[in-house]
N, C-alpha and C positions, 0 to 999 in steps of 0.2 A: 828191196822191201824188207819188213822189219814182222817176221813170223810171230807169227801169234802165242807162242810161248817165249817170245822175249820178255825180262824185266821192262822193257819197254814198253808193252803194251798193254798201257794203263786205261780205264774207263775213264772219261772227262767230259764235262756237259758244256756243249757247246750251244753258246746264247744268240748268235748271229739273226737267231728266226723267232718265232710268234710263238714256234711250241719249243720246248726243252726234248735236245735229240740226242742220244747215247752214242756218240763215237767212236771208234778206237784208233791207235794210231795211225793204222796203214792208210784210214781213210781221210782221216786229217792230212797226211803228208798229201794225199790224191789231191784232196781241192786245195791244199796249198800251191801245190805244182801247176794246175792251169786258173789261179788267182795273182798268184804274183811270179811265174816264171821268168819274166822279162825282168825283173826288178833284180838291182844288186844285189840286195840285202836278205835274198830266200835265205845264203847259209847262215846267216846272223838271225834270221827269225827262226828256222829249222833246230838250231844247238842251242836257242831260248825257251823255244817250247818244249825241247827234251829235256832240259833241265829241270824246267817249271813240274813236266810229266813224273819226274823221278822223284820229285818229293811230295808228291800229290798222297801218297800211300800211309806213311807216319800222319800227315797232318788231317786226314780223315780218320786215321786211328782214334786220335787224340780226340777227337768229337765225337766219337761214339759212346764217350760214358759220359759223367754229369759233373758238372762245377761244383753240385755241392756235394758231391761222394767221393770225398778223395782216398787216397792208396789208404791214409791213416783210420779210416773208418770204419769202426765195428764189422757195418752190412757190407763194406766193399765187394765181398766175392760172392754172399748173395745174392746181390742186386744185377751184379755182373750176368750169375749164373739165369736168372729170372729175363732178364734182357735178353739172353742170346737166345731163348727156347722160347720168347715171343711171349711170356703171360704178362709181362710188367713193360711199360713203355713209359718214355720220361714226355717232360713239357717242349712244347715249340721254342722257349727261351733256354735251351739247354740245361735247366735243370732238372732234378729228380724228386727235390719238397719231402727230403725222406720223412720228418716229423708232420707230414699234413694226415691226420685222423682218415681212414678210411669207413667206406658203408659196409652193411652187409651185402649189400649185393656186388661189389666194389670186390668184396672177398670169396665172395661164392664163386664168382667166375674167376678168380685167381685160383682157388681150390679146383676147379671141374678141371679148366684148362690145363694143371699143371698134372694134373689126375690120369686125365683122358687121353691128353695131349688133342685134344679137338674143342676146337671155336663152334660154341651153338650161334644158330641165328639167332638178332636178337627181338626180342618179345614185340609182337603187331597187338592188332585189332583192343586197344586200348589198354595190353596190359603194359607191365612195367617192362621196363628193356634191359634186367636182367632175370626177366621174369622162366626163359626156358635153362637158364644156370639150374635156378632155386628149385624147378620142381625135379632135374638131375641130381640136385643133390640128397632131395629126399630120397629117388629111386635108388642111390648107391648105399642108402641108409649113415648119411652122414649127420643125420638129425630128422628130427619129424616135421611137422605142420603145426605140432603144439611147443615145441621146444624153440620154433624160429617160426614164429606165426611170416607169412608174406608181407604184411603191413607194415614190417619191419627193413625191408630192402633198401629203404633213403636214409637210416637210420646209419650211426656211429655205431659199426659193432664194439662190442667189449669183450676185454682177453677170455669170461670167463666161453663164455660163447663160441670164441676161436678154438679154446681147448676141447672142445665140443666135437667141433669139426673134425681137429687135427687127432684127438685121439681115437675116434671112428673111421680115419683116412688111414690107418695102421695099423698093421695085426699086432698080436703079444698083448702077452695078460704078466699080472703085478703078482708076485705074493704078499699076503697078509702081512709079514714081515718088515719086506720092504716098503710097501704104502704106509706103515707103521711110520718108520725113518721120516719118511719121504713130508706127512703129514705133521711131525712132529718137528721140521726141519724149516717150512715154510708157515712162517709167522701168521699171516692174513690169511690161512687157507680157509677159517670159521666164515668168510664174509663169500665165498665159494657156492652155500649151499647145496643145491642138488646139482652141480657142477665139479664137484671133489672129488669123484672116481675120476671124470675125465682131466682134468687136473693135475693127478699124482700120474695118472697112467702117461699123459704128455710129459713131465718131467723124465719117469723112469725111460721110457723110450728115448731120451735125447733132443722132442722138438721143441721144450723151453726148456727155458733156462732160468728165468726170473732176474729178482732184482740183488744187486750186491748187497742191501740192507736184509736178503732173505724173505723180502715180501715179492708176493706176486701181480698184486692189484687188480684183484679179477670185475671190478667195475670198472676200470682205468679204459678209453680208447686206444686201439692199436694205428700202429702208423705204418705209412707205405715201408718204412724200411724191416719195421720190425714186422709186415707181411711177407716182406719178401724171401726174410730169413725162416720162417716159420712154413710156408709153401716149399723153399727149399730142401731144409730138414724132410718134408714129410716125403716129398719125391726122389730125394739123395740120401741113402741113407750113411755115405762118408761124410755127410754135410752134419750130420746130427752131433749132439754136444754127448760128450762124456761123463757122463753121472757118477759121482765120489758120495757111496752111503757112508763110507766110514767116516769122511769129513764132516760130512752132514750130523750124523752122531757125533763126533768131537765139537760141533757149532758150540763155540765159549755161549754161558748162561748166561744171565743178564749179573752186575757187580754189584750188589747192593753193600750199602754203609753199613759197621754193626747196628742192630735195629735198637740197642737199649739205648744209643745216643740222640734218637730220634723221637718227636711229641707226636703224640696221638694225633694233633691237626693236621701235621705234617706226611703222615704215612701215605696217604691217597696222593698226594702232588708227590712224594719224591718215588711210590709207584709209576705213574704215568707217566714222570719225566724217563725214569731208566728202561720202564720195559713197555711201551706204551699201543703195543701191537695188539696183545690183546685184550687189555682193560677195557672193559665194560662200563663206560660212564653212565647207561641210560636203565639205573638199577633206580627199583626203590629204597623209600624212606629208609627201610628197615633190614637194604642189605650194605656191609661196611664197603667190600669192593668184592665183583665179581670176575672172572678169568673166564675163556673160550679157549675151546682148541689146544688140545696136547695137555692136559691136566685145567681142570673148574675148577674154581678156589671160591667159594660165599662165605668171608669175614661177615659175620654178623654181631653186631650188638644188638640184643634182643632179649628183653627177658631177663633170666639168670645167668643169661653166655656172655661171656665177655667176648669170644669169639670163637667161631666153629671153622674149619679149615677142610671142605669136602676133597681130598683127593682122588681127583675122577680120570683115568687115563682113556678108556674105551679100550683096552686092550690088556692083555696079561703082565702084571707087576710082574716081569722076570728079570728084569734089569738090562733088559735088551730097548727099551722105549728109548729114542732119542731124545724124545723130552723132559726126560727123567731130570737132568741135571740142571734144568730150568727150573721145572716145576720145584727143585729140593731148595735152588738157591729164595725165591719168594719163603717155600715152608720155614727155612731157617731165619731169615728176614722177620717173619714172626714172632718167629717161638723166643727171639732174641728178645723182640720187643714186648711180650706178653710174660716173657719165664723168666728173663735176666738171667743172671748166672746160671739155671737151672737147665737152660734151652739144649745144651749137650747131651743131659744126660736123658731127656724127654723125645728128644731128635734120635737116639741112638735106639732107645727103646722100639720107636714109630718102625725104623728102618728094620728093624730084627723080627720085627712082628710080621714086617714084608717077607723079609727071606728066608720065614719058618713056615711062611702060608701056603697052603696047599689048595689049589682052586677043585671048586665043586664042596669042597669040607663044612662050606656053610659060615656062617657068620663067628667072629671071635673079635671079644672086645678084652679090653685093660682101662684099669684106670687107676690112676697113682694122683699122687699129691704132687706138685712142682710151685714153689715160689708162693708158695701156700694157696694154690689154686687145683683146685679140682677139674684133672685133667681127663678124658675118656678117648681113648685111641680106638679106631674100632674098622675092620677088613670085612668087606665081603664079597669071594669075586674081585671085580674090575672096579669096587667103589672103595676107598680107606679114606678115614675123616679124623682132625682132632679137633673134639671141644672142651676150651676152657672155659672155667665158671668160675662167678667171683667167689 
């Protein structure tokens, strides 16, 4: 007989009957022995089926993950990880559809389950069938009933939402500083709303990571892979990404052209071709272009102004804003195109009026002549603005 802790004694389903029945060797060899004892060929069937049995192990490995998840992929070892701890299951044709959009409720019971590590029943008496996920998730205070109304569970959730989740699924708080970086770093955080603390706090904590262009796309749908990675993170916390503020600070500005080589028709389009994340196309008549997030810029022709340039950071001009070196590359982009020659020495002034400022001190304005344009530089606090006039 062949002990039950031999490499031999594989699990194999044996199809002979009506139902599918779990056998192991010793019991196979039994009814081999009083089914074909008489016959020659037991040792030639006995050292084929032991053969067949030893490779039974690899080739059920090998079907345990997904055709379309291979070693090369991003989520490979999330997906992996989500698979063996039972929250994520793949399709009956072997594959995983990592890019198919998930619901919210699709994602709340990914969240509980991964959470809890416990399968609720799923929702009776007419409601929805992720409907006892949804009201756990309120209970854990992963969100409210107004922040993720119920009616929403068939619904495609969106990252901004998942950030919601995932930054209430984890303790740790942000400093001002860092949310600073963090906000001044990612492009599209303006489109965010009252989703941007939870946002910057899922970043700084390692459960996203965004997109290589620096954007986040917080209306975009998430997908099975990118849940699996993000439940992951929130549950593992070796699984989570390693956050570089310094980099993020260093993120190159956008490159604009000298602006004197450039026509006034042109400024708006060769804006939005290079830096086009946070232009503001849906201004009025009378604003020239406006900026969102990490420095507001209102170029206005209006009036006497040939243009006014608000620089609005939401934070303390100390030179620590990551966006600093964004928002100077557009200011000088202007000043080129508005002061010609002049722009250096109007640019230099702007910047020393920054680094002589003293917050609380109240308001302090200058105003000088440049390119025979009556210039008005002017600090207060967390707003500095320049207007040119013809």
């Amino acid at each position: 007989m062949i002990h039950s802790d031999s490499p031999f004694c594989e699990i194999v389903s044996r199809k002979n009957y009506f139902t599918t029945e779990i056998v192991t060797m010793d019991f196979l060899l039994v009814q081999l022995h009083f089914t074909i004892r008489r016959k020659k060929t037991i040792l030639v069937l006995i050292m084929s089926i032991a053969l067949v049995l030893t490779n039974v192990t690899p080739s059920l490995a090998a079907e345990t993950f997904f055709q379309d998840i291979p070693t090369s992929h991003w989520a490979h070892s999330n997906v992996g990880q989500m698979v063996d701890k039972g929250i994520i299951v793949g399709y009956p044709d072997g594959t995983f559809k990592p890019d198919k959009k998930v619901t919210y409720g699709e994602f709340i019971k990914m969240a509980i389950v991964g959470i809890t590590g416990q399968a609720l029943e799923m929702g009776s008496g007419g409601k929805h069938w992720a409907y006892n996920y949804y009201k756990k998730g309120v209970e854990l205070n992963l969100y409210t009933e107004n922040q993720i109304p119920e009616r929403h569970l068939d619904k495609e959730i969106i990252r901004a939402d998942m950030s919601l989740i995932a930054a209430n699924a984890v303790e740790g708080t942000v400093s001002s500083s860092d949310s600073a970086i963090i906000e001044g770093y990612v492009l599209d955080m303006f489109k965010s709303t009252n989703r941007k603390n939870a946002v910057i706090k899922a970043y700084f904590l390692g459960i996203l990571a965004g997109y290589p262009d620096q954007t986040f796309r917080p209306d975009q749908g998430l997908t099975r892979a990118e849940s699996a990675a993000v439940i992951d993170r929130i549950i593992t916390p070796s699984a989570r990404v390693a956050i570089d503020l310094e980099a993020m600070k260093a993120a190159a500005p956008p490159i604009f052209p000298d602006g004197r080589t450039v026509a006034e028709k042109d400024l708006i389009p060769m804006m939005m071709k290079i830096d086009p994340h946070r232009l503001d196309v849906q201004y009025s008549s009378d604003v020239f272009a406006k900026y969102k997030n990490g420095g507001i810029y209102n170029m206005q022709q209006l009036g006497s102004y040939l243009v006014t340039m608000v620089y609005h950071t939401g934070y303390r001009l100390d030179g620590t804003l990551a966006a600093t070196d964004r928002q100077d590359a557009r200011v000088k982009f202007l000043l080129q195109h508005f002061l010609e020659d002049d722009w250096e020495a109007c640019y230099a002034e702007f910047k020393n009026m920054h680094k002589n400022y003293k917050m609380g001190s109240g308001s302090k304005t200058i105003i000088k002549y440049y390119n025979g344009h009556e210039t008005l530089m002017d600090i207060y606090d967390y707003n500095s603005s320049i207007a040119i006039y013809k």
